[in-house]
N, C-alpha and C positions, 0 to 999 in steps of 0.2 A: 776692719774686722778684728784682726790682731792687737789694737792697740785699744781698743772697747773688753777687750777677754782681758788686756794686761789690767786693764783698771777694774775689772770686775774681781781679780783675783786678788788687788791689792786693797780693793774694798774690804773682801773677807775674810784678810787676814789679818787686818787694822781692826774689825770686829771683832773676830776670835782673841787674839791679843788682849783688848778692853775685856771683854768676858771671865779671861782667865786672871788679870791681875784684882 
């Protein structure tokens, strides 16, 4: 459960990221 939230949070930041540059 912990380790599915880590990747989902690291999903969305790897997205946000691509978005902003």
């Amino acid at each position: 459960m912990f380790k599915q939230k880590q990747l989902q949070f690291s999903l969305t930041t790897i997205t946000e990221n691509t978005n902003n540059s």
